[in-house]
C-alpha positions as CSV (number, residue, x, y, z in Angstrom):
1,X,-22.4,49.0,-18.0
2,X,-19.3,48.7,-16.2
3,X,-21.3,47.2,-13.3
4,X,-23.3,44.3,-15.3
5,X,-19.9,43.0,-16.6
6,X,-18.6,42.8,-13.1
7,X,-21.7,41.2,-12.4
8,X,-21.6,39.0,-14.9
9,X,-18.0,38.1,-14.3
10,X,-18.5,37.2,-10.8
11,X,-21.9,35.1,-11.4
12,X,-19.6,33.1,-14.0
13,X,-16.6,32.9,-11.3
14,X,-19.2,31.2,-9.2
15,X,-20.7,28.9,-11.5
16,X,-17.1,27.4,-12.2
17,X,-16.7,27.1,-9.0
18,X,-19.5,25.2,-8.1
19,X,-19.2,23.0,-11.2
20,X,-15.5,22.4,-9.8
21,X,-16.7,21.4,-6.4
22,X,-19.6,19.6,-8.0
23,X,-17.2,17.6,-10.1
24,X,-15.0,17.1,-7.1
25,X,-17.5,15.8,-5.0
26,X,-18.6,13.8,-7.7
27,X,-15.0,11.6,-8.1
28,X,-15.1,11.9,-4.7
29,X,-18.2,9.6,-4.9
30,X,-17.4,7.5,-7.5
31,X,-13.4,7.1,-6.5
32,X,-14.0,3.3,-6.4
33,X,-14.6,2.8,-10.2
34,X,-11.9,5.2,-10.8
35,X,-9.3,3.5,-9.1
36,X,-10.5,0.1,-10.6
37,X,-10.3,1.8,-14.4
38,X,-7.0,3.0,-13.3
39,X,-5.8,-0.6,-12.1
40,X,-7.0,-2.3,-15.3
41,X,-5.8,0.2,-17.4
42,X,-2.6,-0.3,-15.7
43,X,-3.0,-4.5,-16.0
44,X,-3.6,-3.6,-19.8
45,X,-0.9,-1.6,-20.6
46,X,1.6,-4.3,-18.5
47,X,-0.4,-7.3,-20.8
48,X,0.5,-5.8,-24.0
49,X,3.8,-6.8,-24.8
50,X,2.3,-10.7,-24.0
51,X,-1.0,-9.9,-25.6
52,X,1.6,-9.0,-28.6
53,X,3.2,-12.0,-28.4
54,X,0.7,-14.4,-28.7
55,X,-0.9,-12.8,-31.4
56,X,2.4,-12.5,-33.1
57,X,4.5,-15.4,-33.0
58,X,1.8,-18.4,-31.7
59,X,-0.8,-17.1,-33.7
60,X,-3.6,-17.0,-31.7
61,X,-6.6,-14.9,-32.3
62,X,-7.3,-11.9,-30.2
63,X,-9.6,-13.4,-28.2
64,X,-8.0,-16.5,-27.2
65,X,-4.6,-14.6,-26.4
66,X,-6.9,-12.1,-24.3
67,X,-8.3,-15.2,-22.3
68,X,-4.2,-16.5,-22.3
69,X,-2.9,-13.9,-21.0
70,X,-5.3,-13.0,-18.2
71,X,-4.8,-16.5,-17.1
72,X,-1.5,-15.6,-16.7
73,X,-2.0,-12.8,-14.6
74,X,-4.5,-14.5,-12.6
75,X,-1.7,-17.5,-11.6
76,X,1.1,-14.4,-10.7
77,X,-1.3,-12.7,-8.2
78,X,-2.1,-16.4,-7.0
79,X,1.6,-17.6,-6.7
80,X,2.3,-14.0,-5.1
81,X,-0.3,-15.2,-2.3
82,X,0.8,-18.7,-2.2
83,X,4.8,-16.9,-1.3
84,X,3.0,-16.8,2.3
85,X,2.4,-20.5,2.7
86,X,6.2,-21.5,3.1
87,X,6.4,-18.2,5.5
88,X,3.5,-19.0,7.2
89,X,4.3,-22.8,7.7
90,X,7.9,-22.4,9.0
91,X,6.9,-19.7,11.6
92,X,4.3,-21.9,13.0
93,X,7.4,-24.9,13.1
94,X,9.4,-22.7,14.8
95,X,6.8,-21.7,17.5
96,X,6.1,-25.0,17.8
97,X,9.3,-25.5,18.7
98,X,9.3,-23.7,22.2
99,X,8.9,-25.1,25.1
100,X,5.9,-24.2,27.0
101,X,6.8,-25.3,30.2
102,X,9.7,-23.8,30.6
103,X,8.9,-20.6,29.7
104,X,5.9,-20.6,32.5
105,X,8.5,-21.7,34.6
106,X,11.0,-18.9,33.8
107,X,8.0,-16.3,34.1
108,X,7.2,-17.5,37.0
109,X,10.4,-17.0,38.5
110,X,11.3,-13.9,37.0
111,X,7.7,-13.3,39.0
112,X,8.6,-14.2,42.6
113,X,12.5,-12.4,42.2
114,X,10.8,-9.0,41.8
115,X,8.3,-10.0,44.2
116,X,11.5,-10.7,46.7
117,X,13.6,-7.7,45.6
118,X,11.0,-5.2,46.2
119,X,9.4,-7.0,49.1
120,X,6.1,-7.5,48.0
121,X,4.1,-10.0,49.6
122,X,1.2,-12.3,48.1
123,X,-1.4,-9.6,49.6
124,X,0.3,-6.7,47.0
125,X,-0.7,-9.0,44.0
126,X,-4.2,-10.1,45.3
127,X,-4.5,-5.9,45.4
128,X,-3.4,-5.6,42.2
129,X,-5.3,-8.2,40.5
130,X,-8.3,-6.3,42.1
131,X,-8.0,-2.5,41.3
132,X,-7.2,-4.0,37.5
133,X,-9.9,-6.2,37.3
134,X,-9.3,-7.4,33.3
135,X,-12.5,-8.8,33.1
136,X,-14.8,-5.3,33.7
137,X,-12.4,-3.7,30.5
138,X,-12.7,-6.9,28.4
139,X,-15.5,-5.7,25.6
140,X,-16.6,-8.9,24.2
141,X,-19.1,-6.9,21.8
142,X,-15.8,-5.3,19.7
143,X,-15.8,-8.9,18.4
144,X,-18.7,-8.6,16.3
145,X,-17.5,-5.3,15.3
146,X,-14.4,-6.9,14.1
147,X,-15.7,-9.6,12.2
148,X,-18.7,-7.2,10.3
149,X,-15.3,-5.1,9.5
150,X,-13.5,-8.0,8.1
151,X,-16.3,-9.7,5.6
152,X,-17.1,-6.2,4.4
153,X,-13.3,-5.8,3.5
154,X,-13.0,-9.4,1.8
155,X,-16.8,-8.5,0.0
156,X,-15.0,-5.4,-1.2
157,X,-11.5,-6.9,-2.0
158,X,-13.3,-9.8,-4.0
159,X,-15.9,-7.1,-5.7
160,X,-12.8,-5.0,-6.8
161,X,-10.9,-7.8,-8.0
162,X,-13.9,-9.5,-10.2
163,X,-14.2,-5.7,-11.8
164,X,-10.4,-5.2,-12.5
165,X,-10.3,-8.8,-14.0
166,X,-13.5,-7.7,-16.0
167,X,-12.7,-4.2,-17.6
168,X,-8.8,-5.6,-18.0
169,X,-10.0,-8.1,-20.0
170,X,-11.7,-6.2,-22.3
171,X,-9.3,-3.5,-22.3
172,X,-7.0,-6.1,-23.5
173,X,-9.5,-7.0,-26.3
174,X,-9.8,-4.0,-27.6
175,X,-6.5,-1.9,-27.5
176,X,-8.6,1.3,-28.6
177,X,-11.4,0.9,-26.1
178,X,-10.0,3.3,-23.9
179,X,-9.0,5.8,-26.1
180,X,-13.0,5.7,-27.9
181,X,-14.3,6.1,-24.1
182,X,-11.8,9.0,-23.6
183,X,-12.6,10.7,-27.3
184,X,-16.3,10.6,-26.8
185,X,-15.8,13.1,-24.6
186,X,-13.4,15.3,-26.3
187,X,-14.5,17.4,-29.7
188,X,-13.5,15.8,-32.9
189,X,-11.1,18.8,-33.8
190,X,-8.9,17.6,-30.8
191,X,-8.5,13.8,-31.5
192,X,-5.5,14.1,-33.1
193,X,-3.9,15.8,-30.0
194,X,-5.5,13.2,-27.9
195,X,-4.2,10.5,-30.2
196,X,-0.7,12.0,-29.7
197,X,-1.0,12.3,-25.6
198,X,-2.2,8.8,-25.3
199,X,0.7,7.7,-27.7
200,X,3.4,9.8,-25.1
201,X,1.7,8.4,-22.0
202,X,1.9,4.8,-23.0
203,X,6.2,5.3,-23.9
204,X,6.5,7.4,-20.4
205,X,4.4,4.7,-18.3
206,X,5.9,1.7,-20.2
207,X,9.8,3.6,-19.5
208,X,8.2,4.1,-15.7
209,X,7.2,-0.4,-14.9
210,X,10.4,-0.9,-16.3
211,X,12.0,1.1,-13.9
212,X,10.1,-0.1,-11.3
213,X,11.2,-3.7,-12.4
214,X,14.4,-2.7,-11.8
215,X,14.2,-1.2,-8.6
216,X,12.2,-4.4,-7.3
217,X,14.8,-6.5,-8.3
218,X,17.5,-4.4,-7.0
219,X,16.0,-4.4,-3.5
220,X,15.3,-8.2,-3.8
221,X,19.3,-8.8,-4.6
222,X,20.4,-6.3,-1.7
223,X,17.7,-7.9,0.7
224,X,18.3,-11.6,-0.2
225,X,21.7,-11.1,0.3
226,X,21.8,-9.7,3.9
227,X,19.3,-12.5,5.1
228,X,21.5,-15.2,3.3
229,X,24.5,-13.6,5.0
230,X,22.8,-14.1,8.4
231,X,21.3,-17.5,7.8
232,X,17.5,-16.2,7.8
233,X,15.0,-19.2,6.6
234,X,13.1,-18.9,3.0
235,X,15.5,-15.2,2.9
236,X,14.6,-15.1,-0.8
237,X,11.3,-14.9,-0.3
238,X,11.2,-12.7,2.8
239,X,13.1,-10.3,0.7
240,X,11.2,-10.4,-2.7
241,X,7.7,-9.4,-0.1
242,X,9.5,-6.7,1.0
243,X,10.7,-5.6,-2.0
244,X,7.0,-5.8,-3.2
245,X,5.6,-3.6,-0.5
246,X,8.5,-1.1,-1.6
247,X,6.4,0.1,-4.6
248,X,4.1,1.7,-1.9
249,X,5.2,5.0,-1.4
250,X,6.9,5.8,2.8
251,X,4.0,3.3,4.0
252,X,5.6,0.0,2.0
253,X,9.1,0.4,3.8
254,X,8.0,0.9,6.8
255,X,6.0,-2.3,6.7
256,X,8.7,-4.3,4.3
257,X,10.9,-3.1,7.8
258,X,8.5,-4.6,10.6
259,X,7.5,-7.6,8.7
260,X,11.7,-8.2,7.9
261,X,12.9,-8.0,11.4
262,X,9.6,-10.1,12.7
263,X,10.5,-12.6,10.3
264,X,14.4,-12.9,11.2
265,X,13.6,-12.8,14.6
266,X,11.0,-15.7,14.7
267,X,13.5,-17.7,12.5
268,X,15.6,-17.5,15.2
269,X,13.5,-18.1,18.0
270,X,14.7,-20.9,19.8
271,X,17.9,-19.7,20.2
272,X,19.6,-17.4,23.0
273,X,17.9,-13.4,22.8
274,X,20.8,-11.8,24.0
275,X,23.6,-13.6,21.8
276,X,21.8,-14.8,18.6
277,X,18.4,-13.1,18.2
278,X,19.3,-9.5,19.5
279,X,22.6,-9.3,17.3
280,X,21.1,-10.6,14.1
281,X,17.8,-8.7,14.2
282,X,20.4,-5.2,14.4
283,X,22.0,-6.5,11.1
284,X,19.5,-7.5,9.6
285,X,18.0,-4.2,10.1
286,X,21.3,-2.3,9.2
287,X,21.6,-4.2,5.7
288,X,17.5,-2.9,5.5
289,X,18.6,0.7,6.1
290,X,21.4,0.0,3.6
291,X,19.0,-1.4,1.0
292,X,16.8,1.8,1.1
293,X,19.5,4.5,1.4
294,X,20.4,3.3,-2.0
295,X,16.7,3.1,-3.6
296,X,15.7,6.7,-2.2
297,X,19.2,8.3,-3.1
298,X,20.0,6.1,-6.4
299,X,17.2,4.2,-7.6
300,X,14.3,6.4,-7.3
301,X,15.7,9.3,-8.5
302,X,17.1,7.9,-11.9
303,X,13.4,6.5,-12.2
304,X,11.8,9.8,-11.4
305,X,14.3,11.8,-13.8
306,X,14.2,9.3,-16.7
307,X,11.2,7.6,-16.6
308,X,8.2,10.5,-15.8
309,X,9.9,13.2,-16.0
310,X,9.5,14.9,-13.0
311,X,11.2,16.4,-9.9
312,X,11.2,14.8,-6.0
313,X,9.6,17.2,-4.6
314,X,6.6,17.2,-7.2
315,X,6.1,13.7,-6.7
316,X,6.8,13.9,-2.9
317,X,3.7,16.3,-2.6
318,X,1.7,14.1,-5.5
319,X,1.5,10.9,-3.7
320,X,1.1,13.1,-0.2
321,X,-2.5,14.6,-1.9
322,X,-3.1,11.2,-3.6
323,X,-2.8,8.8,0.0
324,X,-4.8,12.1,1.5
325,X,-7.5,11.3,-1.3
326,X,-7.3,7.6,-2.5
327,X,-5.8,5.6,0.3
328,X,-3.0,3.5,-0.1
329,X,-4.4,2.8,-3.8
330,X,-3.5,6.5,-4.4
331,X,-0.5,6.0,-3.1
332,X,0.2,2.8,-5.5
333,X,-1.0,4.9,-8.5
334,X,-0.2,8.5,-7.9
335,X,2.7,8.4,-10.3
336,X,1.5,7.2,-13.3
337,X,-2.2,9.2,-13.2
338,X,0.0,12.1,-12.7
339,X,2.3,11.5,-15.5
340,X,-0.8,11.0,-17.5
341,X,-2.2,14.2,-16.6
342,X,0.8,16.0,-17.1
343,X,1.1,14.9,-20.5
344,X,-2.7,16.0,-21.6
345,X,-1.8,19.5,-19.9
346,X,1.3,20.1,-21.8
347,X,-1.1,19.2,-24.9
348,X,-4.0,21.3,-24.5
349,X,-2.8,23.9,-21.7
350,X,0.7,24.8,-23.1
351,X,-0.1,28.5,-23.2
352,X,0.1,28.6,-19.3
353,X,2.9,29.1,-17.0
354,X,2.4,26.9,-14.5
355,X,1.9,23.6,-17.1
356,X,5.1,25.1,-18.9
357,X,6.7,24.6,-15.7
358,X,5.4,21.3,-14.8
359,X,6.3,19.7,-18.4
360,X,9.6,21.6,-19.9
361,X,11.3,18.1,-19.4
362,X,8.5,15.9,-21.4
């Protein structure tokens, strides 16, 4: 007897497990359309308050202020692109700006010093050009290669888009879409509980973009100021980009870094390395550090602690398994899928330890 319950205990113990790794592999598979539900859930939520609005004091119906307020959205994501244009156009003036000629003509002679110093005649360099012949390592097929990879990133890009824009809209529409998907699959003695998660997730996540508002536009002031300090060109918009790619988790800074020193460098370009460039780029790059010292040991933390609920180090290792999963996209939406989670756990799995531990502060 003893024996067929053991039996029968380990044959379940495996079937759990296999329909865990099943359903793992599973949203492993379909992790595209579960980051785009994700994103236009997200787009929803943030559309609300303007859904709200038009619905409220213009009187618009619900479908016209659905069709308003994606249009909206659709001109923010369009004027956050066209922030590049001024970037883009003044970087190619300043370029434009350097002269050519003399730069050959200092290379040149930079050239035949070392070529002097070190005693190196015209037979050295004819040796040289030899043994590293360029042309044998040039691999003109990686071309093709490259540009396969680039029009199957914009087909994806522009295929993700068009389905975010399609399931935000009608998310929008219909405010209790989501929660009828999500209750289909939940038994009908539970809805009330679901009803009451969904309720807590939308105040936690609505506390949590606020807070992120805040922090973006904390960074932007911090930023802006140092570049206008320094006479950096368009240093308003330089700073609100990189205060933009802040909101990606130890990747966005790190990039928001580069494309800031870049960017104060080439505004400078003309001018002497040594004396102008050199000096301001260190600055510029000090008030950076600056900016960030106070986001990870101020900012972040009051957001963390206020907003979601939860401790550094849980969200440190959080958006480490998400990035490790998703991508960058995990990365970006780590925090509030978790904070969802951790709400439904504290809802149906309160009797454990380990969700006690997790939610004591919700």
């Amino acid at each position: 007897m003893n024996s067929k319950i053991i039996s029968q205990g380990i044959l379940r113990a495996i079937l759990i497990l296999g329909g865990v790794c099943l359903l793992a592999y599973v949203i492993y598979l379909i992790q595209s359309l579960i980051i785009y539900v994700v994103i236009a859930a997200i787009i929803s939520l943030m559309g609300r308050p303007v859904l709200n609005f038009f619905k409220t004091y213009l009187k618009f119906n619900n479908t016209l202020a659905t069709i308003t307020t994606m249009v909206i959205f659709g001109f923010s994501i369009f004027g956050l692109f066209a922030l590049f244009i001024p970037i883009i156009s003044q970087q190619g003036d300043n370029l434009s700006l350097l002269n050519i000629n003399e730069l050959e003509e200092n290379t040149i002679l930079l050239i035949n010093q070392v070529t002097e110093y070190f005693s190196l005649g015209d037979e050295y360099w004819k040796t040289w050009l030899t043994e590293h012949d360029w042309s044998s390592n040039l691999n003109l097929s990686a071309i093709p290669d490259f540009l396969n990879v680039l029009i199957g990133w914009l087909s994806s890009f522009t295929i993700g888009l068009f389905s975010v824009l399609f399931i935000s809209f009608f998310l929008l529409k219909d405010s209790q879409l989501l929660e009828q998907i999500t209750f289909s699959f939940v038994k009908k003695e539970h809805n009330s509980r679901m009803k009451k998660s969904f309720k807590k997730i939308k105040n936690l996540l609505s506390r949590y973009f606020i807070g992120l508002l805040i922090q973006i536009s904390i960074l932007l002031i911090i930023y802006s100021t140092v570049l206008l300090i320094f006479g950096i060109e368009n240093a308003f918009i330089i700073a609100f980009l990189c205060a933009l790619l802040n909101l990606i988790p130890y990747i966005g800074p790190l990039i928001a870094a580069l494309l800031m020193l870049v960017l104060s460098m080439t505004s400078n370009i003309t001018a002497d390395f040594s004396t102008v460039i050199l000096p301001k780029s260190i600055y510029v790059l000090i008030g950076f550090v600056i900016g960030q010292l106070i986001d990870n040991f101020f900012s972040q933390p009051f957001i963390f602690s206020n907003s979601v609920k939860s401790h550094p180090l849980e969200i440190f290792i959080v958006i480490l398994l998400a990035g490790l999963l998703f991508g960058t996209t995990g990365l970006i939406f780590a925090i509030p899928m978790y904070t969802a989670l951790k709400v439904i756990f504290k809802e149906f799995f309160a009797q454990y330890e380990i969700v006690q531990s997790l939610t004591k502060d919700l």
